[in-house]
TIBA-924340 format. One record per residue: residue in three letters; x, y, z of N, C-alpha, C in turn. Coordinates in steps of 0.05 Angstrom, whole numbers, plus 5000, padded with zeros to 4 digits. Layout:
BEGIN
AlaXYZXYZXYZ/...
REM end
This chain:
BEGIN
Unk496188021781498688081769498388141739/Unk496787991731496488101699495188271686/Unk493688411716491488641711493488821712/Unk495588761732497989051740499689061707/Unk499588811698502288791677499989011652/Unk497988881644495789011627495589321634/Unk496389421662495989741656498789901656/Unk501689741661503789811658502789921623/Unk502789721609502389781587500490031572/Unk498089991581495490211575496890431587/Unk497790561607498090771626502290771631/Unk502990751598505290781604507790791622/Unk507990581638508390481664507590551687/Unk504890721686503790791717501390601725/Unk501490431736499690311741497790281759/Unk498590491771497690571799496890891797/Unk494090851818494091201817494791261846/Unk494491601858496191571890493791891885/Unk493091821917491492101923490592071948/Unk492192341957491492471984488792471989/Unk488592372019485592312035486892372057/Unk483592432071483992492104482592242116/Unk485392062140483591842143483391982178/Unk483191762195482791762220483592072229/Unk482692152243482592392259483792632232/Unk483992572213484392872195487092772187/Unk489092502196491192452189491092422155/Unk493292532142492792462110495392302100/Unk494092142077494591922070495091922042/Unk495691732036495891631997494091361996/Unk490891491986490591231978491191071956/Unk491390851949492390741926490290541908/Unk490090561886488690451866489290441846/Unk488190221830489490271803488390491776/Unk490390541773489690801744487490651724/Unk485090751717483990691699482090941680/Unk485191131683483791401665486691441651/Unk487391511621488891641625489891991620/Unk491892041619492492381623491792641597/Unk490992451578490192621548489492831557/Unk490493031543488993371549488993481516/Unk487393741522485893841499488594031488/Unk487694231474489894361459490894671475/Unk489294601502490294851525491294711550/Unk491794431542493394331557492494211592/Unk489594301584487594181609486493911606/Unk485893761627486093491619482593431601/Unk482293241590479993191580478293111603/Unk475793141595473693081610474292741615/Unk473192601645473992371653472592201622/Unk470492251618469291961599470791971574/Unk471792091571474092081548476892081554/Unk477591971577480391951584479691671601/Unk477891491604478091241614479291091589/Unk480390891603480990741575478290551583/Unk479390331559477990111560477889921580/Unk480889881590481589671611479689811637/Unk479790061643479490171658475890141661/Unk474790121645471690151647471389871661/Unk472289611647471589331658473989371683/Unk475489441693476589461728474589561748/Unk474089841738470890101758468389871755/Unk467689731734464589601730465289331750/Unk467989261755468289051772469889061800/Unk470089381800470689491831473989291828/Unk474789211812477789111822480489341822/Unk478589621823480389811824481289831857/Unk479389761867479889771909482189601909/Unk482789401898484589191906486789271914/Unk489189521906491089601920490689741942/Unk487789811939487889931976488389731993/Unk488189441990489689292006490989362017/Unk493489462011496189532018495789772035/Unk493689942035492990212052492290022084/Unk490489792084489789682105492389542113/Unk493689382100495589272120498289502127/Unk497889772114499490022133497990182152/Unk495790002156494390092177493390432171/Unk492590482146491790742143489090692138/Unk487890462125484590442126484290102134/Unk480990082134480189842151478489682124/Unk478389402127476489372100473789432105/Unk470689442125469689672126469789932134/Unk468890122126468390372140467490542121/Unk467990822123466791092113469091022092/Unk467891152063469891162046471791372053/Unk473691432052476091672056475791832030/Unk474092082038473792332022476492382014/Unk475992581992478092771984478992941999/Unk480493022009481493382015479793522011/Unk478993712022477393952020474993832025/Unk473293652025471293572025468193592044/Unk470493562069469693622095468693802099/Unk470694092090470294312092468694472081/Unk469494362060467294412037464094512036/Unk462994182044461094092053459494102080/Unk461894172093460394192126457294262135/Unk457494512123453894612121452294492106/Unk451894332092451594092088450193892094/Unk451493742109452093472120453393522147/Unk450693482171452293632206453893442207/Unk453493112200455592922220457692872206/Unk458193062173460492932157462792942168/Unk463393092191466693032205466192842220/Unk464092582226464192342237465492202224/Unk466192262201467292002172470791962184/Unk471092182196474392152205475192132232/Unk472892072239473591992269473691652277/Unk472891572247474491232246476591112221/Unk477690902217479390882194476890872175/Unk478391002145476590962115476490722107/Unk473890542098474990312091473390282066/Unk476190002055475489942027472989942014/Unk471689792028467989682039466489862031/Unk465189962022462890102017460690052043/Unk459890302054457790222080455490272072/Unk454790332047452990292043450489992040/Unk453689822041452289502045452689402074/Unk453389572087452689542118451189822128/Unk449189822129447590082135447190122168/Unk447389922184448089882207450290092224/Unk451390012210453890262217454090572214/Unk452690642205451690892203449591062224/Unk448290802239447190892267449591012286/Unk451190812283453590842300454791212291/Unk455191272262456091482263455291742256/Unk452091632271450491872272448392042248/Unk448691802225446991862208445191832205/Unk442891962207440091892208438291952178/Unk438092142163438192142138438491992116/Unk437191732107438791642086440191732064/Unk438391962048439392112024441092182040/Unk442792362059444792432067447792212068/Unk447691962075449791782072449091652058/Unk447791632033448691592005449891771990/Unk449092011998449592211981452892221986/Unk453992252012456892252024458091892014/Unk457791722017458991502005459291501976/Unk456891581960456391571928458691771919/Unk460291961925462392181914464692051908/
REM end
């Protein structure tokens, strides 16, 4: 509560950030987390580069991962699971396809909070055989 009250303040009452993902079968979603960048832009009105638009609060939330904490709220709407494939961006898939052959395996289960990279187990299951390949897809 006092992390949420601390970025009302830093991030001018947004305390939350919201961004479209593709979870289960290509369904898209809002995942939710907390804002720990904020919107400063240059004098053409494009935003600044990220390392100069984190704030401070925001560096000690990312170094202590307590930015996942409102994806809570994504798992109990049943849009992600607390492990699984992280839930890419939009375009990503597509993007990437040539690539990475099994990256449309990532949406054929819910995205979860979890990082699988600390269950590496699971990645047999979705067909990854490559290590550099599902680090490289979890690490984005």
């Amino acid at each position: 509560m006092g992390l949420t009250i601390s970025l009302l303040f830093v991030n001018q009452g947004k305390p939350f950030f919201f961004q479209i993902r593709p979870g289960k079968n290509g369904k898209l979603f809002k995942v939710i987390k907390f804002k720990t960048m904020n919107e400063k832009k240059d004098a053409k009105g494009n935003l600044l580069p990220p390392a100069e638009r984190i704030t401070r609060i925001g560096k000690f939330i990312r170094a202590t991962s307590l930015d996942e904490i409102p994806q809570l709220i994504n798992v109990l709407k049943g849009d992600m699971s607390l492990v699984g494939p992280r839930p890419l961006r939009v375009g990503y898939l597509d993007d990437d396809e040539s690539k990475f052959n099994n990256s449309n395996n990532k949406v054929l289960v819910l995205g979860g909070v979890d990082w699988l990279k600390r269950h590496p187990n699971v990645y047999v299951i979705l067909g990854f055989s490559n290590p550099k390949q599902k680090y490289e897809l979890v690490n984005r």
